[in-house]
C-alpha positions as CSV (number, residue, x, y, z in Angstrom):
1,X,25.7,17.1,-12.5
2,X,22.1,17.8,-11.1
3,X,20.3,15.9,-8.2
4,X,18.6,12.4,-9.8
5,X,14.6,13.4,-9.4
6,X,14.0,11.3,-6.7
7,X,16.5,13.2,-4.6
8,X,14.8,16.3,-5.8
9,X,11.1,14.7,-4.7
10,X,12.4,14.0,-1.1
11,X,13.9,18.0,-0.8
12,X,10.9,19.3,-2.2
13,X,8.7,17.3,0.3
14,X,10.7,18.1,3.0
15,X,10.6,21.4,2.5
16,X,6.6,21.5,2.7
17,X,5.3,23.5,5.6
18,X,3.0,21.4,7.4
19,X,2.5,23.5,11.1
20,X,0.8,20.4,13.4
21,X,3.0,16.7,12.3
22,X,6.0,15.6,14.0
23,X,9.8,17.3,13.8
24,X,11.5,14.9,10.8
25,X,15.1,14.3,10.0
26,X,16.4,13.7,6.7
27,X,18.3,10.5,5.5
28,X,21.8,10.7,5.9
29,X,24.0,9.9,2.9
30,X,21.8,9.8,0.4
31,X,23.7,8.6,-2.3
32,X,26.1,5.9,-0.9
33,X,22.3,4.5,0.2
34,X,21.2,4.3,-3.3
35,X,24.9,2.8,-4.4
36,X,24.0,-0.4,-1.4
37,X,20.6,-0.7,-3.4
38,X,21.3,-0.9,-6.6
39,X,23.9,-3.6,-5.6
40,X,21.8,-5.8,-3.6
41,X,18.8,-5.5,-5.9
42,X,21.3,-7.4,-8.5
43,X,21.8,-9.6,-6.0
44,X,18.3,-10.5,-5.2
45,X,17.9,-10.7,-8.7
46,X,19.9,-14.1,-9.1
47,X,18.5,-15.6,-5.7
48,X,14.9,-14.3,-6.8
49,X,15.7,-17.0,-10.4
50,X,16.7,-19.6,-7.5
51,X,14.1,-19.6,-5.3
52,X,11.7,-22.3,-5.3
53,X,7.9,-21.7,-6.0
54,X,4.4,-23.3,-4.9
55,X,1.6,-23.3,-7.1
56,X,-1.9,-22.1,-6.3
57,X,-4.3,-21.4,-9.0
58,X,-5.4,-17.9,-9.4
59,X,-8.8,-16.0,-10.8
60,X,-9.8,-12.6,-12.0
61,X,-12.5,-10.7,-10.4
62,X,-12.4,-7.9,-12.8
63,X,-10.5,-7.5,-15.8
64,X,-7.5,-7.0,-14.4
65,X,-7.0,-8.8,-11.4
66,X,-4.8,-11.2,-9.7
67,X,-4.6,-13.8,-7.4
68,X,-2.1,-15.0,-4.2
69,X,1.5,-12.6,-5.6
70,X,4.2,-14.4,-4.5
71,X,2.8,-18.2,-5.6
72,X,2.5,-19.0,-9.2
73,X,-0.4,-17.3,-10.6
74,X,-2.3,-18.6,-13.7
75,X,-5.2,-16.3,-14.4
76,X,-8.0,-17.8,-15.7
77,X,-8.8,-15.0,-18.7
78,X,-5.5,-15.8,-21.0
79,X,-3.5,-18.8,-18.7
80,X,-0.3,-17.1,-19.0
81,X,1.4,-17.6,-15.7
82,X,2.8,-14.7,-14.1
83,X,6.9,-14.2,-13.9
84,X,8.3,-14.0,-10.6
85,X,11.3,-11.8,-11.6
86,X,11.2,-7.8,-12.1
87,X,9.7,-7.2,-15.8
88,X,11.6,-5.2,-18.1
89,X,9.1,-2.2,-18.2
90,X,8.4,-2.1,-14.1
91,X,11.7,-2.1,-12.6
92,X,10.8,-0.9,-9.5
93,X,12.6,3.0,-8.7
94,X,15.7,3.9,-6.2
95,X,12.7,6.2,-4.6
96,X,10.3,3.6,-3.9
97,X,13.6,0.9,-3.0
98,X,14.8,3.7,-0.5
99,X,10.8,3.7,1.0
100,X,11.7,-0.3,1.7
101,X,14.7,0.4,3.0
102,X,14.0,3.2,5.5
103,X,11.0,0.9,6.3
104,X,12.9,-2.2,7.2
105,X,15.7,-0.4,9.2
106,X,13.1,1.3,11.9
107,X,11.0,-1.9,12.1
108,X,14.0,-3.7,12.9
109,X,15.8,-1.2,15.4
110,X,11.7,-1.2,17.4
111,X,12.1,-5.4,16.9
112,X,9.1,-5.3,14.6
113,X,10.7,-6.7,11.5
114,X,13.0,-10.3,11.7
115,X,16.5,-9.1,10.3
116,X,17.1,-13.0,9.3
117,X,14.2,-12.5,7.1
118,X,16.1,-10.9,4.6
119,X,16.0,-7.3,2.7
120,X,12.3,-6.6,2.0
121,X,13.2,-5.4,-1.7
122,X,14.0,-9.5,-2.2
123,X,10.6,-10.2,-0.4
124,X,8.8,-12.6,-3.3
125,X,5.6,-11.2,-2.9
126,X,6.5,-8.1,-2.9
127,X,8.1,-8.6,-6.2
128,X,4.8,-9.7,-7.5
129,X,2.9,-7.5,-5.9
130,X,4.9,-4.9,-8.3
131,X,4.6,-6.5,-11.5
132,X,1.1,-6.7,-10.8
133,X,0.5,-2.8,-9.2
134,X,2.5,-1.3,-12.1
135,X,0.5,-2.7,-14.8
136,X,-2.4,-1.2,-12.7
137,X,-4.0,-4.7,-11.6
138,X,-6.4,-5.2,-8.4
139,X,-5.1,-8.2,-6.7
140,X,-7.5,-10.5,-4.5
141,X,-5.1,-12.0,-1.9
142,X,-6.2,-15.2,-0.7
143,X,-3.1,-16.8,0.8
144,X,-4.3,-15.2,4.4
145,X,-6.8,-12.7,5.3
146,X,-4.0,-10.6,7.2
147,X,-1.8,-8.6,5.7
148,X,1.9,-9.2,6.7
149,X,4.1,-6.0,7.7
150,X,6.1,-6.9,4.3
151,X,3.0,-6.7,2.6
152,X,1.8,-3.6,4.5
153,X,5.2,-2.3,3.2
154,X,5.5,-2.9,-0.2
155,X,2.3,-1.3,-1.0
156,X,2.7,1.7,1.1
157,X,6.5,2.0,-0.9
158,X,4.6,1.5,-3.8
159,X,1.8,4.1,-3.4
160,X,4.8,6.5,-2.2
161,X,6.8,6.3,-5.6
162,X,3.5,7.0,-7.3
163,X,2.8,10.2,-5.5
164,X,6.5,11.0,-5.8
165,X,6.4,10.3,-9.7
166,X,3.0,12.3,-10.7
167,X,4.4,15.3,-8.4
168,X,6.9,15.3,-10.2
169,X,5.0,15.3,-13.4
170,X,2.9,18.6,-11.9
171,X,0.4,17.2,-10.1
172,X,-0.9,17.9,-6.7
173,X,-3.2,16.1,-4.1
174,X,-5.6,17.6,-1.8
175,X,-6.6,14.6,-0.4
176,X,-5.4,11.3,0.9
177,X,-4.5,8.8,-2.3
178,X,-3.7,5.5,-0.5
179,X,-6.5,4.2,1.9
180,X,-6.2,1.1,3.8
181,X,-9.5,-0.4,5.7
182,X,-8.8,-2.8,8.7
183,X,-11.3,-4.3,11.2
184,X,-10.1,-3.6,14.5
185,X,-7.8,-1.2,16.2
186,X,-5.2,-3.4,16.7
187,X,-4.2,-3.6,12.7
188,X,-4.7,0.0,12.6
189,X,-2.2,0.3,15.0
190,X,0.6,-2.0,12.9
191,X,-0.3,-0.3,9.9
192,X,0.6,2.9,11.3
193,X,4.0,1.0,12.5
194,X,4.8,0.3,9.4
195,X,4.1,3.5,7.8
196,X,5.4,5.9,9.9
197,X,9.0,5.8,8.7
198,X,8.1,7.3,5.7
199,X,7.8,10.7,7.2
200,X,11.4,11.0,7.1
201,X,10.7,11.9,3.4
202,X,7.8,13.5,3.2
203,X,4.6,11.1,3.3
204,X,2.5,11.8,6.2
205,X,-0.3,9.2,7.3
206,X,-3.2,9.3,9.7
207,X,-4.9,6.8,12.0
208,X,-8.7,7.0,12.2
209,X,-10.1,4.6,14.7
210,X,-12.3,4.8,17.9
211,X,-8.7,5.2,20.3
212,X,-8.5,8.4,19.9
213,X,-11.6,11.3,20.2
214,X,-13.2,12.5,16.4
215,X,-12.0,16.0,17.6
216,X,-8.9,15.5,18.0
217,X,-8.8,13.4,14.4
218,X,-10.6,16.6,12.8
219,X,-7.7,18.5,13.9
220,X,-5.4,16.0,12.7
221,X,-7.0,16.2,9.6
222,X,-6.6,19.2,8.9
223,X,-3.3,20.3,10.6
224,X,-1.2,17.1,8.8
225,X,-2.9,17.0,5.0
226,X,-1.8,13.2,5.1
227,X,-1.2,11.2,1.9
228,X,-2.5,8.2,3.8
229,X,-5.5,6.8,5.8
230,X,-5.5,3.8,7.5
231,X,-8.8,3.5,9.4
232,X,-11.4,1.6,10.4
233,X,-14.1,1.9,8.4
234,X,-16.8,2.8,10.9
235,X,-15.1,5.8,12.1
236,X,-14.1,7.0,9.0
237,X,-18.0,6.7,7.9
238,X,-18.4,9.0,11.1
239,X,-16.0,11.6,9.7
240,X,-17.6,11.7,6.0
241,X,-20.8,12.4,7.9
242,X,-18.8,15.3,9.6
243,X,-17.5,16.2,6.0
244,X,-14.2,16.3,8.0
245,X,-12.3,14.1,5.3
246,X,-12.3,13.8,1.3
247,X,-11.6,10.4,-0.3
248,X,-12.4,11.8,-3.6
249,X,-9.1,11.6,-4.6
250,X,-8.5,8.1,-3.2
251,X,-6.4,6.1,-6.0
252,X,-4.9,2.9,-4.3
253,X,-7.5,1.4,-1.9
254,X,-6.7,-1.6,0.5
255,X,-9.3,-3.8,2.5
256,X,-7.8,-6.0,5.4
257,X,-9.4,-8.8,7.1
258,X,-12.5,-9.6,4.8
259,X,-14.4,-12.6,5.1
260,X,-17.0,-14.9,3.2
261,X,-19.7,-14.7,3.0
262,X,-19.7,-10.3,2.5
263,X,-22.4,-10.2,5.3
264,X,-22.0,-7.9,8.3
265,X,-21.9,-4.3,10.0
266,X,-17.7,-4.5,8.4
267,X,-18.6,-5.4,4.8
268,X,-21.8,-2.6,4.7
269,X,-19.8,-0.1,5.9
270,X,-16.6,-0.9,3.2
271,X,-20.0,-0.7,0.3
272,X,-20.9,2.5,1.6
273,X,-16.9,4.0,1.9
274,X,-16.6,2.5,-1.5
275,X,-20.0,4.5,-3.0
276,X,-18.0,7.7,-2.2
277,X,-14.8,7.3,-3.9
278,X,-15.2,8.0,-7.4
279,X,-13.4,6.1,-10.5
280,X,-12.1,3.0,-10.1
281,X,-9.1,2.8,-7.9
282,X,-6.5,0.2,-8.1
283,X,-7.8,-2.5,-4.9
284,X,-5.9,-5.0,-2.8
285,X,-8.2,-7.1,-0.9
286,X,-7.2,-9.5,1.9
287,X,-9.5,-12.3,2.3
288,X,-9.6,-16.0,3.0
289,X,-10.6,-18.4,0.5
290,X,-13.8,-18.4,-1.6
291,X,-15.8,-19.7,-3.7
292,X,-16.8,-19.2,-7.1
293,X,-20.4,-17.2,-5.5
294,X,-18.2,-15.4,-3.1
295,X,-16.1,-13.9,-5.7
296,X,-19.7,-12.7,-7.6
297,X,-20.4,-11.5,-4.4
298,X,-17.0,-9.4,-4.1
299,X,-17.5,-7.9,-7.6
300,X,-21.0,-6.7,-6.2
301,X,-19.2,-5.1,-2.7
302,X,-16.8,-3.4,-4.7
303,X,-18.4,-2.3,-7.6
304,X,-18.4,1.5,-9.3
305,X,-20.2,4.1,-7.5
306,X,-23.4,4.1,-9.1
């Protein structure tokens, strides 16, 4: 029999020449890896129908938009509430479960990550998160404005299998398609944590921040060709300036850390990043609660280029 196409996707990006990143090493044992998954994902499964759930309402602030994964959601446009168990169509791949899984084990082995916690392919808001991002739904988060390292996970696993799956469906990327927007050099620093594991098969990330010199971030850019940004967005309005970076191709956007009222040096700059992407791409915001003016005023912020 041939190699399942996800096994394929990780040899092919391994075998990308990229002269400046960091000496990788491939997953051992493959297979048997996938075998543990697809057993403990049926597991899951059944504690997943267990688990108790909170309620907290949830709105729309675009068509297709969601509120606080992980709680019951009742969007306001139809009232359906949202299931908290893997939908039929969705079901999450072995690619993107591996992601999770390589993940986990080098947060845990740096202390980063609580084994007692549980499998992060069980997490509940994960599991909503990817009912939600496979339907293609922007999600407004309003249960903290911090992203959690499970969070920061799932959607980097998730933006992974989506650049696996349209490679493998011919497609290329020039530029960076996941782009995550934090306030401070600290959270750039633990998204980078978080997302470094994923070199091991093939994603390659950059950190754009005022630590290190814009020099030495040109070179960066250019030497590494990442699939992912995390930066703050000052410095990265530096580098557009430059021309040194393209977010033209920008397809999963995160913002971290925003507050109401949208006033201030941190929300101008995120108008004027968002401006130059073009489209629409799918958004996870971060924010703490608001009210009915605030959302208005988040519709405005992230808006269509005009």
């Amino acid at each position: 029999m041939g190699k399942s196409n996800d096994e394929n996707a990780v040899k092919r990006r391994w075998n990308r020449k990229r002269p400046s990143c960091d000496k990788i090493k491939i997953l051992p044992q493959r297979s048997l890896l996938y075998g543990r998954i697809n057993v403990s994902i049926l597991a899951a499964k059944k504690r997943l129908k267990k688990a108790k759930r909170s309620n907290t309402q949830g709105i729309y602030f675009r068509q297709e938009t969601a509120v606080s994964p992980g709680k019951t959601m009742i969007p306001v446009i139809n009232g359906n509430e949202l299931s908290h168990e893997w939908t039929e169509h969705v079901y999450p791949s072995k690619f993107l479960m591996m992601c999770l899984n390589t993940i986990q084990n080098s947060l845990e082995n740096v202390g980063a990550l609580k084994t007692e916690d549980g499998p992060l392919f069980a997490n509940t808001w994960g599991v909503e998160f990817w009912n939600c991002y496979s339907k293609g739904k922007d999600l407004l988060e309003m249960s903290g404005i911090d992203s959690t390292r499970e969070q920061i996970a799932w959607m980097a696993s998730a933006a992974a299998d989506t650049i696996t799956r349209k490679e493998n469906e011919g497609l290329s990327f020039k530029s960076p398609f996941h782009l995550f927007l934090v306030p401070s050099l600290d959270k750039a620093f633990e998204v980078r944590l978080v997302w470094k594991p994923l070199e091991t098969i093939g994603i390659y990330t950059l950190s754009l921040h005022s630590g290190t010199t814009i020099e030495k971030q040109i070179h960066r850019l250019k030497s590494c060709e990442p699939e992912f940004l995390v930066s703050t967005p000052e410095r990265l309005l530096d580098l557009l300036s430059l021309k040194a970076v393209d977010i033209s191709e920008v397809s999963f956007l995160v913002i971290d850390g925003l507050e109401a009222p949208f006033e201030g040096s941190y929300c101008e700059a995120i108008k004027s990043i968002r401006q130059l992407i073009p489209g629409n791409p799918q958004t996870v915001v971060f924010s703490d609660g608001m009210s009915n003016l605030s959302i208005s005023m988040l519709q405005k912020l992230l808006g269509e280029p005009e």
